[in-house]
GUDRENVEX-50042 format. One record per residue: residue in one letter; x, y, z of N, C-alpha, C, O in turn. Coordinates in steps of 0.1 Angstrom, whole numbers, plus 5000, padded with zeros to 4 digits. Layout:
% residues N
AXYZXYZXYZXYZ;...
This chain:
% residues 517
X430429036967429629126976429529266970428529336973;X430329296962430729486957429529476945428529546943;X430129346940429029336930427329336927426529386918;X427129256941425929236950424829336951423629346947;X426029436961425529566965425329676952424329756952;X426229666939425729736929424929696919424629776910;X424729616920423329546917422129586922421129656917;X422329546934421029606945420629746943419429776944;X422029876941421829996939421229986925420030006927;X421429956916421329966901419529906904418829986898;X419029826909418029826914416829916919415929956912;X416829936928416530016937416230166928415130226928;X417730206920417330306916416130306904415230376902;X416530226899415330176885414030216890413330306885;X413730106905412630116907412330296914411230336910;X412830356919412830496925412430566909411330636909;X413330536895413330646887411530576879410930656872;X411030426881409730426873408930466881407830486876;X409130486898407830526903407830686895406830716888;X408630756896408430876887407830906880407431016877;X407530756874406930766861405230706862404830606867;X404530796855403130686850402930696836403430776828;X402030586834401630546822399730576822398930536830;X399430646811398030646805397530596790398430626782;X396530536784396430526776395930676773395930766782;X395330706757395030816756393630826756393130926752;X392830736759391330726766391530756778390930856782;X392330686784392230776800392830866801393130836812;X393530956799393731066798392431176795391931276800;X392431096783390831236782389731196789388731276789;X389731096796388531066805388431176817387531246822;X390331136818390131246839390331376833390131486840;X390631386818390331556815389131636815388931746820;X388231546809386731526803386131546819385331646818;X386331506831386031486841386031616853385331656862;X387431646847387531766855387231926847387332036851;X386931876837385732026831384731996831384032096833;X383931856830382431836836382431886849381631976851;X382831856857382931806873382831976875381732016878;X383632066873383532236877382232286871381432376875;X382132206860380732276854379332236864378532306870;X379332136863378332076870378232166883377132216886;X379532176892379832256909379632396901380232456910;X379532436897378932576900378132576893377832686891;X377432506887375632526886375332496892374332566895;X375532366903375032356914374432416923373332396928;X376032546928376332626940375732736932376032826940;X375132786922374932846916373932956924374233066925;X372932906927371932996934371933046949371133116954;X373332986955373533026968374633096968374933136979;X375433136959376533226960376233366966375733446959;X376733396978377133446986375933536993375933666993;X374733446999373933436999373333377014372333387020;X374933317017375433257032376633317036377633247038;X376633467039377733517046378033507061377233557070;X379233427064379333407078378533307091378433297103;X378133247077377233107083376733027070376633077059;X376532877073376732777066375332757065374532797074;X374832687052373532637049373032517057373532407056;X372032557064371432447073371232327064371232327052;X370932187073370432117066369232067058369032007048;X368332137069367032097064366532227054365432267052;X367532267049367132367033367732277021368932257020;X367032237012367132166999367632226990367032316983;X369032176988369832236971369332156962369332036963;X369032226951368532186938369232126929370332186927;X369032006921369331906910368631896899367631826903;X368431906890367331846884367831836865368531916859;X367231746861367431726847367031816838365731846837;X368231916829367631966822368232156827368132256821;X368932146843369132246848370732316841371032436842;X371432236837372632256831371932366821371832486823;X371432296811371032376797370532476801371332566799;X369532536806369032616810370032726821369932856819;X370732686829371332776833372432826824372632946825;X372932766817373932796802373332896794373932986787;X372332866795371132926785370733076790370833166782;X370433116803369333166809370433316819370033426823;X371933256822372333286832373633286832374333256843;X374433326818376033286814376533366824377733346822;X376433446834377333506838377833436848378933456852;X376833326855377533276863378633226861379433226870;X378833166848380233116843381833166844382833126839;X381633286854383433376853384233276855385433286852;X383733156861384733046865385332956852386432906853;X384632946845384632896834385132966818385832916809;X384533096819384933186806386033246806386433286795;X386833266820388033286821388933206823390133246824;X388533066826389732936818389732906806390732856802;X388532926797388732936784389133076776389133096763;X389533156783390233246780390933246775391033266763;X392333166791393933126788393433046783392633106777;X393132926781393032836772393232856753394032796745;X392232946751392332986740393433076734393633076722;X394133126741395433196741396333066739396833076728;X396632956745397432866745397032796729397632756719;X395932786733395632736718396132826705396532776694;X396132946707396733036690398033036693398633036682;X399033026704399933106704400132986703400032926692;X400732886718401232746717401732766734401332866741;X402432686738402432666756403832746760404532726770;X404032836748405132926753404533086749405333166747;X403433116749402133206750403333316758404333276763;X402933406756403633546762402633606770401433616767;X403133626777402533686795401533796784400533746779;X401633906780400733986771399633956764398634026763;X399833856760398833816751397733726760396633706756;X398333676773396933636780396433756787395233756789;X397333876791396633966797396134056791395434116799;X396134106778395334146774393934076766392834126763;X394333906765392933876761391533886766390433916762;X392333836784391033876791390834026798389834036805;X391534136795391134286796390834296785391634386782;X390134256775390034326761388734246760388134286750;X388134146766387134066764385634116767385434216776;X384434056761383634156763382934136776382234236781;X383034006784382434006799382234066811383134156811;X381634066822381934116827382534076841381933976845;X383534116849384234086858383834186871383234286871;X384634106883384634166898386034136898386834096889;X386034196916387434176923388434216917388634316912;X389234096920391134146914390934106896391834136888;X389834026892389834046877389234196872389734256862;X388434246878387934386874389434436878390234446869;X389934466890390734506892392334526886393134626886;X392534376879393734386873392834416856393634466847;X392034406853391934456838392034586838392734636830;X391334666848391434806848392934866842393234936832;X393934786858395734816853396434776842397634796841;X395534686831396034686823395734756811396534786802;X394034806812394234886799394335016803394035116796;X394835016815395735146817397235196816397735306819;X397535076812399035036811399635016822400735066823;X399234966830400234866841400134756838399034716834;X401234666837401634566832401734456843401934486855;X401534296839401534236846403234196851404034196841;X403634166865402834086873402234216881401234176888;X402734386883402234486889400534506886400134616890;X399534426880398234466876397834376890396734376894;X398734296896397834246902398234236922397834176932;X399134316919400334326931399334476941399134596939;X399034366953398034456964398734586963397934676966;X399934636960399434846961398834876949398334986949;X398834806937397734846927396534796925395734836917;X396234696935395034606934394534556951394934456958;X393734676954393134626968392534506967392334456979;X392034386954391534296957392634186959392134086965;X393934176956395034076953394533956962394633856955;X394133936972394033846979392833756974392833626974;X391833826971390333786961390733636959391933596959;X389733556957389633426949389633406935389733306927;X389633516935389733526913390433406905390033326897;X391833436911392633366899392433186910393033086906;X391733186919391733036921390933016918390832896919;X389733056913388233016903388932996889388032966882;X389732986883390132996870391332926869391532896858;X392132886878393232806877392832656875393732586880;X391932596871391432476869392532446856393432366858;X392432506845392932486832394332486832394932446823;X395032536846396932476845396932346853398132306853;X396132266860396032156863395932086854396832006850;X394532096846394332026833395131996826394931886821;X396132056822397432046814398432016815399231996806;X398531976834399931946838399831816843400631786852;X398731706837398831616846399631546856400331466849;X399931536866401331456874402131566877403031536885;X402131686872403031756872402731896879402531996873;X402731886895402232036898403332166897403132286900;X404332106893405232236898405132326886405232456886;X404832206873404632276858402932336860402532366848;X402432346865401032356872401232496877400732596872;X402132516889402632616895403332746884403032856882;X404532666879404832776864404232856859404632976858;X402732816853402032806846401332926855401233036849;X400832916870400533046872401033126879400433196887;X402333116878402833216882403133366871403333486874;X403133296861402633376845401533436848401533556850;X400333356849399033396845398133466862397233556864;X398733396869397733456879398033536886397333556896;X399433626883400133706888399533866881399833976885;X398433846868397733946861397233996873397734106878;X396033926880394833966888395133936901394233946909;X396333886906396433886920398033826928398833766922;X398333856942399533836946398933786957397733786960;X400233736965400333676979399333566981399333476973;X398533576991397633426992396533416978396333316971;X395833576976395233546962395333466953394333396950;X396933456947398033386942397833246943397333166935;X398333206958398433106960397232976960397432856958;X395933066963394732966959394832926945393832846942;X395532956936395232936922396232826921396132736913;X397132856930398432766926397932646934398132536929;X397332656948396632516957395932446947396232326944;X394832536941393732446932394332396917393732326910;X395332436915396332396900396832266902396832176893;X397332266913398532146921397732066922398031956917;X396232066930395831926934394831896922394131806925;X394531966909394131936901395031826891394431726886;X396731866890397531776889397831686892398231596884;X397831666906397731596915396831456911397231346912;X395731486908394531426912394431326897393531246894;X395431356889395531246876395731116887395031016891;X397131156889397931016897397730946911398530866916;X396331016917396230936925394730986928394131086924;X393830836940392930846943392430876958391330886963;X394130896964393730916977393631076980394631146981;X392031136982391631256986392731346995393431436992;X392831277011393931327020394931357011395031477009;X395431297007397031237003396931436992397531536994;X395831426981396031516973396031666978396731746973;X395131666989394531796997396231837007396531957008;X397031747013398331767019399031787012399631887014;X399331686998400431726984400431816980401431886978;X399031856978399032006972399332106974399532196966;X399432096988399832206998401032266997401332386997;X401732136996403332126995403832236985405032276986;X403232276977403332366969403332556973403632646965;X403032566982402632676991403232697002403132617011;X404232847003405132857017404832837028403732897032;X405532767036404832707050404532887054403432917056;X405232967055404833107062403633187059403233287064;X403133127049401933247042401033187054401133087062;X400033297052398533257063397833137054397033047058;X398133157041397233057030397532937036396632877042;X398732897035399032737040398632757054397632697057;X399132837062398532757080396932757079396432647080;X396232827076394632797068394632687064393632627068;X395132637056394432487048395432367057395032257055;X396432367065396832297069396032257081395732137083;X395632367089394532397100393732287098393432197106;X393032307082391932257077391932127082391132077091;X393232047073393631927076393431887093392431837099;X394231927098394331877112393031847119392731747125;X392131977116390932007120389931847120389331787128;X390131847104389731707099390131567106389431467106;X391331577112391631497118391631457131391831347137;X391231557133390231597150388631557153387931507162;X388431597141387031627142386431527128385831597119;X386531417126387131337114385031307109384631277098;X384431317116382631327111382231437117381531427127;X382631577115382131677116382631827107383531897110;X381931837098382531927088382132037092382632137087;X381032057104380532197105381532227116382032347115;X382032147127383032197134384432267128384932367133;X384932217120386132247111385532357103386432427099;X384332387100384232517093384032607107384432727105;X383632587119383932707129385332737134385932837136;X385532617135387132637135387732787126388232897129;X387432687112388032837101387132977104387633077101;X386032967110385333107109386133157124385833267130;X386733107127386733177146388633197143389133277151;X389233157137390833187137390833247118391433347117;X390433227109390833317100389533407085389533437074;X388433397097387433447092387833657087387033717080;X388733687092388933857090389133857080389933767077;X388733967069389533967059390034137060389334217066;X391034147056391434267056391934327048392834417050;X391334277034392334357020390934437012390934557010;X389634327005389134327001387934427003387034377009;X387834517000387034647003385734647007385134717016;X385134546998383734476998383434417014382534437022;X384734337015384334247026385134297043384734247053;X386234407042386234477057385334497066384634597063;X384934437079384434527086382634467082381634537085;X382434327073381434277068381734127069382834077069;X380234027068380333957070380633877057380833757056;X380533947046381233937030382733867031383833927034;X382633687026384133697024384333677013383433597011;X385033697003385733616991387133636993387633686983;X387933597004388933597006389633487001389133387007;X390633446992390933316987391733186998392033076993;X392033207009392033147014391333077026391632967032;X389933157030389233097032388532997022388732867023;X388033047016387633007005387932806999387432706995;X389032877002389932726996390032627006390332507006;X389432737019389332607029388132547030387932447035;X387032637024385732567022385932437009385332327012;X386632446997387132306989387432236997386732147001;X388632247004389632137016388332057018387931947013;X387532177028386232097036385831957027385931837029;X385332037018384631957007385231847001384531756998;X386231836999387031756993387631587003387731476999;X387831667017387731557030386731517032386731397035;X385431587031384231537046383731467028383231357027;X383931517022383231397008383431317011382431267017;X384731247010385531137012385131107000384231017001;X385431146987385231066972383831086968383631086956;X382831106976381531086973381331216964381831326966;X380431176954380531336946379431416949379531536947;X378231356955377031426963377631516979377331626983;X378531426983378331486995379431586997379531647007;X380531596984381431666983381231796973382131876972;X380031816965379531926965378231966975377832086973;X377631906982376932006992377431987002376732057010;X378531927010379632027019379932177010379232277011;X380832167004381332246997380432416996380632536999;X379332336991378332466989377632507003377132627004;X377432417013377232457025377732557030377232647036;X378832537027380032637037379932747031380932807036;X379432807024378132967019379632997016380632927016;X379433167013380833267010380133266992379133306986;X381333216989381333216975380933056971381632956967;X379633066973379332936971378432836958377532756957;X379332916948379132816935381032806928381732726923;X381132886931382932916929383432776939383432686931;X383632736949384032646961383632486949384432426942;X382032456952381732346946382132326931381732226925;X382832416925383232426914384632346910384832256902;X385632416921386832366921387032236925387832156920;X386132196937385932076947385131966937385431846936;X384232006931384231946919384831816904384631706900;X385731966901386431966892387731866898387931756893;X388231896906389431806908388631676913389331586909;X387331616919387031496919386631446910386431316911;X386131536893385731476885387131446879387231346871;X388031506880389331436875389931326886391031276883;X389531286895390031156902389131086896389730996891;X388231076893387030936891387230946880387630836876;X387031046868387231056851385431076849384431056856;X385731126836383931196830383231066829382031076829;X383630916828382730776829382130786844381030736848;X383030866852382630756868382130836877382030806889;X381530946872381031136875379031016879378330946870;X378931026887377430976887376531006876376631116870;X375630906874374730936862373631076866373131156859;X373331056882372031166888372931276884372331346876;X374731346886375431456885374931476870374131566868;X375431376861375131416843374031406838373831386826;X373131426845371831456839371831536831371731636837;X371831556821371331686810372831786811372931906813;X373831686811375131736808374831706792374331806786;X374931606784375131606772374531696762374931706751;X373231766769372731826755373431986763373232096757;X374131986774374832136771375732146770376232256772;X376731986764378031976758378232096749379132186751;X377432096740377632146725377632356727378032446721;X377132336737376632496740378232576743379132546751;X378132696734379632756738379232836748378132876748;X380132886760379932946769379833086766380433096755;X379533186770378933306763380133376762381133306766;X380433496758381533546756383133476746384133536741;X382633316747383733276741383133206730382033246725;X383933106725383733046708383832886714383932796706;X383732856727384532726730383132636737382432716744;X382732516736381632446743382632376755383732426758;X382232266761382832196765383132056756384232006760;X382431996745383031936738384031966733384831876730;X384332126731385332196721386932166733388032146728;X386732176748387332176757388132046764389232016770;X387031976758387531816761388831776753389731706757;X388731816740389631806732390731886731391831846730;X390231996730391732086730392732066746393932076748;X391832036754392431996768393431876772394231856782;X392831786760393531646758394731696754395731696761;X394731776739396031816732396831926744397731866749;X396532026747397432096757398132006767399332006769;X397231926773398131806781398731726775399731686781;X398531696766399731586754400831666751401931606752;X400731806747402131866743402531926758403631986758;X401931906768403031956782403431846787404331826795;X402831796784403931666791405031636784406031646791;X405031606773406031566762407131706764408331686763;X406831856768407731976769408631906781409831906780;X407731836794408431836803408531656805407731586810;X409531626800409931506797409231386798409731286802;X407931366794406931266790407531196778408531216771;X406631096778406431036763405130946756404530856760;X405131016744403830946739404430846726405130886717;X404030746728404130636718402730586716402230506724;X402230626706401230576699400130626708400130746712;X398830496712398230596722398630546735397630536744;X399930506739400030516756401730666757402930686752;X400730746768401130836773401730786787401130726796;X403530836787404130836799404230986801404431066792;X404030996816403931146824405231086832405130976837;X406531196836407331186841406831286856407331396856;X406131256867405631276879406631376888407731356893;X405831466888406631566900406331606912405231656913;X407131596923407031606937407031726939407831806935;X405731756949405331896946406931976954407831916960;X406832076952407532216955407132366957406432426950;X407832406972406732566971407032646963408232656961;X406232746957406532856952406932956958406632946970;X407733066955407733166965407033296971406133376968;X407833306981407133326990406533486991407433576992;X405233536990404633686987403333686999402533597000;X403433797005402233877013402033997010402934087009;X400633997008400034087005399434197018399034137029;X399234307018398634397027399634377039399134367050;X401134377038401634337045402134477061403034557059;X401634457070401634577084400434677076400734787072;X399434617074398134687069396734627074396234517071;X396234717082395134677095394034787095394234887101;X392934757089391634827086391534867104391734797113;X391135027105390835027116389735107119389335147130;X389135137102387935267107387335257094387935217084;X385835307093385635337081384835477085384435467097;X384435577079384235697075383635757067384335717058;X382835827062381535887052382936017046383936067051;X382136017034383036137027381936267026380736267028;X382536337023382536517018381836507004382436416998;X380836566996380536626985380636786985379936846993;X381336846977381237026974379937036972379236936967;X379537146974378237166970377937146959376837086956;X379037196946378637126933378737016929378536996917;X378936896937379536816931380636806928380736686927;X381536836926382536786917383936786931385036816927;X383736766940385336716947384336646961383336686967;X385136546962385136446971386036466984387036406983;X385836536996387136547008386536447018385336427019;X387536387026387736357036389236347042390336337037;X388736357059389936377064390236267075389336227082;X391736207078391536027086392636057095393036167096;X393135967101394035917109394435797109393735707115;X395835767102395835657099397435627088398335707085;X397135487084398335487072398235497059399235537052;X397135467055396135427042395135477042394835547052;X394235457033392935407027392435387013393135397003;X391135347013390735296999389035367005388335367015;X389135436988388035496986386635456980386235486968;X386035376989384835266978384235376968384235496970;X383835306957382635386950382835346935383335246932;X382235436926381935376913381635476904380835556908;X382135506891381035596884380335506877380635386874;X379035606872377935516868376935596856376935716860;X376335586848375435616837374835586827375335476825;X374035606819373835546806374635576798374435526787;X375535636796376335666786377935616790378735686796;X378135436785379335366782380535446781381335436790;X380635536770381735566764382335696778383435726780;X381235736783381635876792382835806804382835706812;X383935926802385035876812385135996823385436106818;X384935986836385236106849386936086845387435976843;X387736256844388936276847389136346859388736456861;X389836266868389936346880391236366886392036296880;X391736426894392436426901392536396920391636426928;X393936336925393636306940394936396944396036406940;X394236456955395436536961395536466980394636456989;X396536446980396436416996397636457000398736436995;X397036537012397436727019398236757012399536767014;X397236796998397136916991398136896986398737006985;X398636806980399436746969398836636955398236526956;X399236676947398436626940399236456936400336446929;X398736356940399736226937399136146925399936076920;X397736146917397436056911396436136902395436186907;X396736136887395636156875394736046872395135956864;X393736036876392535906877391735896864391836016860;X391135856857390135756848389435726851389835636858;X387735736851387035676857386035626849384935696847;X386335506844384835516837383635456838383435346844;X382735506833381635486834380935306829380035256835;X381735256816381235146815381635046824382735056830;X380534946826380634836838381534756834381834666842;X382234766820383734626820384934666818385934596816;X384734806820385934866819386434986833387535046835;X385434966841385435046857386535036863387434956860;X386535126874387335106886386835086889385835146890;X387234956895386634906911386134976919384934966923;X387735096928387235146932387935236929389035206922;X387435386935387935526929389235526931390035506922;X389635556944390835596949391335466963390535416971;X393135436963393635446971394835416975395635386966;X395335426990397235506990397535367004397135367015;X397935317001398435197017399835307026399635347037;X400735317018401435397025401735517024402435537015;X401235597030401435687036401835737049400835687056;X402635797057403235857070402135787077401035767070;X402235757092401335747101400735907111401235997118;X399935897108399136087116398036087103397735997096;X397636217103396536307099396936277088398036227086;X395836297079395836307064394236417057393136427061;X394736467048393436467045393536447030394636457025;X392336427022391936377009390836447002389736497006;X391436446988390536546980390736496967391836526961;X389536416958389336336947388436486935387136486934;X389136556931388736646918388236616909388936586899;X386536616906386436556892386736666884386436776889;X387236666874387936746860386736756855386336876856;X385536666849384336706835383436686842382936576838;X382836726852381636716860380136716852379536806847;X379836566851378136576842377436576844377436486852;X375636656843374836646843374036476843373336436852;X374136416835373336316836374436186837373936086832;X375736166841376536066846377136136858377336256861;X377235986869377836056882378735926888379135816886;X378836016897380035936906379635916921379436006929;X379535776924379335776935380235736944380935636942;X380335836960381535786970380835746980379935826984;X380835606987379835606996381035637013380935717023;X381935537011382635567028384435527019384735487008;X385035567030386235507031386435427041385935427052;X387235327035388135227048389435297052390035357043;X389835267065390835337068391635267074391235197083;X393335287071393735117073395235237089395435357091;X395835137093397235197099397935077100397534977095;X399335107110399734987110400034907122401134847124;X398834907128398534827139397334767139396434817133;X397134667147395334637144394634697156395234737166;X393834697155392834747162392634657176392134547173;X392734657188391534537197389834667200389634757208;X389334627192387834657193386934607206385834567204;X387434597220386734597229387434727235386934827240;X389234687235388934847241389034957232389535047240;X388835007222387935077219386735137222386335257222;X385934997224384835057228384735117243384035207246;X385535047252385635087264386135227267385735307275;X387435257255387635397259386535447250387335527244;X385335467244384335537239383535547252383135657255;X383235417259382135477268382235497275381335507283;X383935547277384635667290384635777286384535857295;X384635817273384335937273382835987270382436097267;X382235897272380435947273380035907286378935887291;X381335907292380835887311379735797313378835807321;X380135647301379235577308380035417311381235377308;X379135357316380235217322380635147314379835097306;X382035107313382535057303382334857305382334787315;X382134837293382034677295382834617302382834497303;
């Protein structure tokens, strides 16, 4: 019987330690690679002409999204910028490729602050801190980066999936390095959601199953996970209605309250919305690749970024063979095409993508014999746990002060914070505003401002903590120019309570002695 039973264990475990394990030849492998850089490419050319274009409401039905043969090349051709999703995974990519998959945090963050494109959000935002010498992971940590929460680094985290097939936690690693340049807290974690279930999505074909796994990767406490978990349930409620589950998300975590652009506007690129417009896409598809990029792009916001990722991870469940032939229309003749700013096509991608996944698996106990590839499979795990803008609650915005000459910027708030929108701007690249910020009349910060659009601040000025009461502010320009300027349009003004905006208004229309709502 002793015998029996250790047999049975000696059993049992076998079978426990080969589920662990899968097996690929090295055709399928580069198939679901090939699949999931077609598949993103394809979703944001798609979503391409409706990016952000549907703020705060979803694209009706009876408006026709465009397909057509021949629209790849031409948008490659006609319109590289839409690619930030794309030119900044071949970024890190190309860093992994000179250095090798033990790449130093430096050398990916300065490749993409040193690159000639141009960027928004927490990518404008974290290149700025870096070629100012703030170092990552602080370039991307909300008191130096009002965008941290941004969707940035989850538009770009396609390429640590790619590499980790089976393997999200090596997925996760991977950006906790890299996406910690341009962003923290949920920002963060969209990169690490869409990394995971890009990993994910080697070893299995069940959609649910990937969209819940992935999760698993993400602290149950962030707002990111109850957002996408929501998603789920939502789905589960409401199992043929994708527009209800997108009201759902617009009516419980539609606020954004980091992102300067989008306070107080119906502007979101907040990354976990965002990610819940994929979820969407990724369920109400149910596998279908038509109906899981125009869900996707329906759900407006950032809507060529969304069908991109939702995309990409279904062209890696099905593989670049099983991508519909209507999707690959006039994919092949814009194989060859490198994407602008870089040296890399997607032919160039397919392959170096095969090899990066061949040598991370084998780092993290794979094995390749000949051409069949074993992936040793990992159960996802959360990363830890970060919030951003944390007891920080937009509760005003405000017009600023110009000196008569120009050259100082005042206003005065009430409050804990703020962030000072604006921009300098000119024909002349090279010209830099030196300024200084005094707030009450202390001088806290020697500023840089320059003028070229890839090397900008985001935005001019700003302070999260500070005392709660009165404040006042005064941005000094030092080289005041005749033909380059600086523009401040308002401040946002943050404290540390939220606001309820009905009574507000009620005590407003008590003191204009008129009837309150």
């Amino acid at each position: 019987m002793k015998r029996f039973l250790t047999c049975l264990y000696l059993f049992v475990l076998s079978a426990s330690l080969n589920a662990q394990q899968v097996t690929f030849t090295k055709q399928q492998l580069h198939d679901k690679i090939k699949g999931g850089w077609a598949g993103q490419t394809i979703g944001v050319t798609f979503g391409g002409p409706y990016e952000f274009r549907f703020q705060g409401t979803f694209i009706g039905d009876y408006q026709p999204l465009l397909w057509y043969n021949g629209y790849l090349k031409k948008t490659m051709l006609e319109g590289p910028g839409l690619y930030d999703d794309l030119y900044m995974d071949l970024t890190f990519v190309d860093v992994f490729e000179k250095y090798g998959l033990d790449a130093p945090l430096d050398s990916f963050a300065s490749a993409y602050a040193k690159a000639g494109y141009m960027l928004w959000h927490a990518n404008q935002a974290g290149r700025y801190n870096i070629l100012k010498g703030t170092k990552a992971p602080l370039s991307g940590h909300w008191k130096n980066n009002p965008h941290a929460d941004c969707i940035d680094y989850q538009i770009e985290a396609d390429f640590a999936g790619l590499m980790s097939p089976g393997m999200p936690n090596t997925a996760s690693k991977i950006s906790d390095k890299i996406g910690h340049i341009m962003n923290y807290g949920d920002g963060w974690y969209g990169g690490v959601y869409i990394g995971a279930m890009y990993a994910l999505a080697f070893t299995s074909n069940n959609i649910p199953s990937i969209v819940k796994e992935g999760l698993k990767t993400i602290p149950r406490q962030s707002e990111f996970y109850q957002c996408i978990n929501d998603v789920i349930q939502w789905h589960q409620k409401y199992p043929d209605d994708w527009k209800q589950t997108w009201l759902e998300v617009q009516r419980k975590w539609a606020d954004d309250i980091g992102c300067p652009d989008g306070v107080f506007l119906p502007f979101n690129i907040d990354a976990k919305v965002n990610a819940a417009y994929v979820a969407i896409g990724l369920l109400y598809g149910g596998g279908d690749f038509t109906k899981t990029l125009d869900i996707s792009t329906r759900c407006g916001q950032d809507a060529d970024c969304n069908p991109s990722s939702a995309g990409g991870i279904l062209g890696t469940i099905l593989g670049y063979d099983k991508i519909p032939p209507y999707w690959k229309q006039g994919l092949k003749e814009a194989e060859g095409i490198d994407f602008k700013y870089t040296t890399m096509s997607l032919n160039t991608v397919y392959d170096i993508g095969l090899k990066h996944a061949m040598a991370n698996i084998e780092k993290n106990g794979g094995e390749i014999n000949g051409n069949q590839i074993t992936i040793k499979q990992q159960q996802p795990l959360p990363v830890q746990y970060e919030k951003s803008f944390d007891g920080v609650y937009p509760v005003n915005k405000i017009a600023v002060n110009w000196s008569t000459n120009k050259d100082e910027v005042t206003f005065d708030f009430d409050g804990t914070g703020f962030v000072l929108r604006g921009n300098a701007q000119g024909d002349n690249a090279n010209y830099i505003f030196n300024t200084e910020l005094y707030i009450d009349d202390k001088k806290t910060e020697t500023i840089q401002l320059p003028v070229s659009f890839t090397t900008r601040r985001h935005e001019l000025a700003w302070n999260y903590q500070l005392p709660k009461g009165k404040h006042s502010v005064r941005l000094k320009i030092l080289n005041p120019s005749s033909t380059q300027k600086i523009n401040a349009g308002e401040v946002i003004v943050y404290s540390d309570q939220p606001v309820n905006g009905l009574k507000e208004m009620e005590k407003a229309a008590k003191s204009f002695n008129a009837k309150p709502l």
